[in-house]
N, C-alpha and C positions, 0 to 999 in steps of 0.2 A: 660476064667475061672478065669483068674488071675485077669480081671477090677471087676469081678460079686463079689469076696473075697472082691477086696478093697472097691467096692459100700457099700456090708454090712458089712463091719467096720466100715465106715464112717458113716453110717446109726445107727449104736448102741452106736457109740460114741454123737451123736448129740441127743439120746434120753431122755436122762435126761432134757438138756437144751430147748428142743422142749417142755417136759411135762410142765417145770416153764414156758415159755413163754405164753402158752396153760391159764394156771392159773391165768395170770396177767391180759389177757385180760377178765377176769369174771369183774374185777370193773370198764373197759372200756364198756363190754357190760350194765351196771348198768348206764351208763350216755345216752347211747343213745336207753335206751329202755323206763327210768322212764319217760319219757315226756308225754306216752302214757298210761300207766294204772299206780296204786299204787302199791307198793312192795309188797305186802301179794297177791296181785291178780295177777303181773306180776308173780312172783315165783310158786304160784299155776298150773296157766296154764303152765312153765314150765316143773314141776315135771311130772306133769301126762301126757303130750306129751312124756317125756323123758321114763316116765313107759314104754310106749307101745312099742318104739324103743328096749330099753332095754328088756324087755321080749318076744320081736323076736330077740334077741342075743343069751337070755335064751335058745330059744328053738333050735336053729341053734346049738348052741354049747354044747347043752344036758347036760349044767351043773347043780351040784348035790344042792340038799336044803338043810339049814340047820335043824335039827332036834329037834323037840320039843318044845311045847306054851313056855318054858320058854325061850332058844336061839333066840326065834324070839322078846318076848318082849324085851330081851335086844339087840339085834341089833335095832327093833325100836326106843326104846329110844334115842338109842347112836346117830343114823338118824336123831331125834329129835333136838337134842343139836349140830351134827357137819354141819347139813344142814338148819334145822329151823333157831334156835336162831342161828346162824352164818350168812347164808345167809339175814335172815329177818334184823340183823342188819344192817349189809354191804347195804342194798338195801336203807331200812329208812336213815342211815345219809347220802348216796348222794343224796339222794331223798328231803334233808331238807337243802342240799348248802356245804355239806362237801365233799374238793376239795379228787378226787379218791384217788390220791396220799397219800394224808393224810390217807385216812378210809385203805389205804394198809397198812400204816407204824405202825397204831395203830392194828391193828389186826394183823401184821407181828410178834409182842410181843409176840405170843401164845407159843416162847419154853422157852422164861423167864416164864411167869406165871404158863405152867403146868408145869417148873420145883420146882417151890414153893408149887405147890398144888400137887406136887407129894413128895414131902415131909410128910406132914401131911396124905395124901390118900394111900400111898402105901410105906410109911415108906422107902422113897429112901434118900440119903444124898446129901445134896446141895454142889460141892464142891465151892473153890477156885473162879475157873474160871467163873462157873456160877453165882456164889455170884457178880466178877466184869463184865458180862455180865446184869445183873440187874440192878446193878447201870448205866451204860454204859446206857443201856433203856430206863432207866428213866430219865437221864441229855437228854439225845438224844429228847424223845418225850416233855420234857418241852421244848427244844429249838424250835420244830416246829408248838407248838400250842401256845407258848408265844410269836413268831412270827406273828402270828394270830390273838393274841389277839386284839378286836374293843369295847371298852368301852363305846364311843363316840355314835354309834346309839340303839335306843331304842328297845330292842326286840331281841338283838343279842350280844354274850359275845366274839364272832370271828367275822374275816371279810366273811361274805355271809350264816353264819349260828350262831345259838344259841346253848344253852345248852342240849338241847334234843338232837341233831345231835350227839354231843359228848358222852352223856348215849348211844343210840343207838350203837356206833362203840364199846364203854366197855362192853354193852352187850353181842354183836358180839365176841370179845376177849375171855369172859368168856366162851360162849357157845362151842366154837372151842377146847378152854382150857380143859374146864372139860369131852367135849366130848372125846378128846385124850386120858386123863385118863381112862376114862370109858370102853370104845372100848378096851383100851388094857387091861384091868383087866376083864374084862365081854366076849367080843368077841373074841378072840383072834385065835380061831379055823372057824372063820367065812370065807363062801369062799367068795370070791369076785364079782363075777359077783350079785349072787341072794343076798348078803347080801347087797349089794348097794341095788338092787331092794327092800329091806323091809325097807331098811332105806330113801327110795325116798318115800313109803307107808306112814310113819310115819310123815317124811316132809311135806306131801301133804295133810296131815288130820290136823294138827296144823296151819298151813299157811291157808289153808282154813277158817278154822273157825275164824281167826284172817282176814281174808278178808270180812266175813259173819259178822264180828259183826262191825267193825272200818273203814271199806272202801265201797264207791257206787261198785267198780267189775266192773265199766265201761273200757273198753279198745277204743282206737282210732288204729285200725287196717290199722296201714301205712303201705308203702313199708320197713319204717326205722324200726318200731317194729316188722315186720316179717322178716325180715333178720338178726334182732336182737336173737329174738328168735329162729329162726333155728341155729344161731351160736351156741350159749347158751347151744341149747339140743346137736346140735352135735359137734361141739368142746369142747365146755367143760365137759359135763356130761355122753359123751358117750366116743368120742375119747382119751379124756387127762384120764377116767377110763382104758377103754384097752389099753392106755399107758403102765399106770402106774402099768398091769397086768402082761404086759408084761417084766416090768423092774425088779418083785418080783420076775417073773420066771428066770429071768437071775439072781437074787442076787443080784440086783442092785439097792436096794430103798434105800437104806444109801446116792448113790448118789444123790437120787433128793432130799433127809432129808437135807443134804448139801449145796444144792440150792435154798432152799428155802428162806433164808434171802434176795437173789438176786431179790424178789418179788418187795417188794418197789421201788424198783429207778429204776426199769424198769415199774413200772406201773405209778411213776413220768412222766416218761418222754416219755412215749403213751399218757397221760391224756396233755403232753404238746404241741406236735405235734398235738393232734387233738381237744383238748378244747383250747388251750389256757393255760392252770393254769399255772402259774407261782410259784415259791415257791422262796424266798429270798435266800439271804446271809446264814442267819440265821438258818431258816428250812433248807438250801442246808447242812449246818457242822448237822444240828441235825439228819440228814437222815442218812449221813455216819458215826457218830456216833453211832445212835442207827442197824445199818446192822452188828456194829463190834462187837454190844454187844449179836446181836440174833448168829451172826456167833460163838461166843465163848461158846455160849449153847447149840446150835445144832452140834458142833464137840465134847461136852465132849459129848449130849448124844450118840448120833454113836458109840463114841468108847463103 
């Protein structure tokens, strides 16, 4: 009785850090599945596989809907912004030569910026700390794209990618950004299980049509793209969700809010051990620079 206690301690102590690990590997899975189809068509065929996983969760676990056309358009929406425009970003700038590590530390930024647009949208006050968590950010991320910077060949503003890579991950930023927002001012009675599922609906309809209109939808169905994607659906989009259901039910999402700055330099250095990326001198002080500055804005918000 006494090991089965200390098992699940051990077990609920590790869950947090199990969930960020879980999440890092989303832009590791982005390197080794883009070879294979295009980001708007590789994310599409995720979402909707992940639907039908997920709504036999639904049904096992007979959880409740939420109510009413207008609760669903806004959980769609929100769906929209924290899965579309987030994921479509994330996917296009590795997809166009931008090292993972990078496309994590630039979208890691999301508790600087929704804490600026949470300012103007929800009339919340910036303190102190977050004020020097921004700048922190911002010296951080000019240190490891000016690191980057390749002037010298033609068609490219960084080494291995161009200026669109970089739009693409600020897209991504924004989209994560104002989805945050959104979600909590719109949704914020939303359950979990089915509100993900209408926000995978809404993912799966915009990702689409942006596969239907800008990409051939051809896939090369390897062994590396289907183990890719079964990752994908079930570690990330189903397992790190009932994590992370699990951890609201304990009280415990403050911890993973906490951890999450820890994204970056753990998805550094997966992207290093299994691509290769290297990041300098340079980017190495910009990365722990810019972790100190999202860590000081994700501890005021907590509190």
């Amino acid at each position: 009785m006494a090991a089965y206690a200390g098992a699940r301690g051990l077990w609920i102590q590790a869950m947090p850090v199990l969930f960020v690990l879980l999440w890092s590997t989303g832009f590791i899975g982005a390197r080794f599945g883009l070879p294979y189809a295009e980001p708007f068509t590789f994310l599409t065929v995720r979402f909707l596989c992940t639907l039908v996983v997920l709504y036999v969760i639904i049904l096992l676990m007979r959880e409740i809907w939420p109510r009413g056309l207008k609760a669903w358009l806004h959980i769609g929406f929100a769906g929209v912004l924290v899965h579309a425009a987030y994921l479509g970003g994330v996917f296009s700038a590795i997809e166009q030569g931008m090292p993972a590590g990078v496309t994590a530390l630039i979208v890691g930024l999301q508790p600087l910026v929704t804490a600026g647009v949470a300012r103007s949208w929800l009339g919340e006050t910036i303190t102190r700390n977050q004020w020097l968590g921004i700048i922190l950010g911002l010296v951080g991320i000019s240190l490891v794209l000016g690191e980057q910077l390749d002037l010298t060949t033609p068609g490219q503003t960084f080494t291995g990618f161009g200026p669109m890579a970089l739009v693409a991950a600020l897209a991504a930023l924004l989209g994560i950004s104002l989805g945050t927002i959104y979600q909590k001012r719109y949704c914020t009675a939303m359950p979990l299980t089915t509100g993900t599922f209408i926000q995978f609906v809404g993912a799966a309809l915009v990702l689409g049509l942006g596969a239907m209109l800008f990409e051939t939808r051809e896939i090369e169905w390897s062994l590396t793209f289907t183990l890719t994607l079964a990752w994908l659906i079930f570690g990330l989009s189903i397992a790190a969700i009932l994590l992370l259901m699990a951890l609201i039910r304990r009280g415990e999402a403050s911890r993973v809010a906490s951890l999450f700055y820890l994204v970056p330099p753990v998805t550094a250095v997966e992207a290093w051990i299994l691509f290769g990326e290297r990041l300098g001198p340079m980017a190495l002080s910009g990365i722990v620079i810019a972790v100190i500055g999202v860590a000081l804005a994700a501890r005021q918000q907590a509190r």
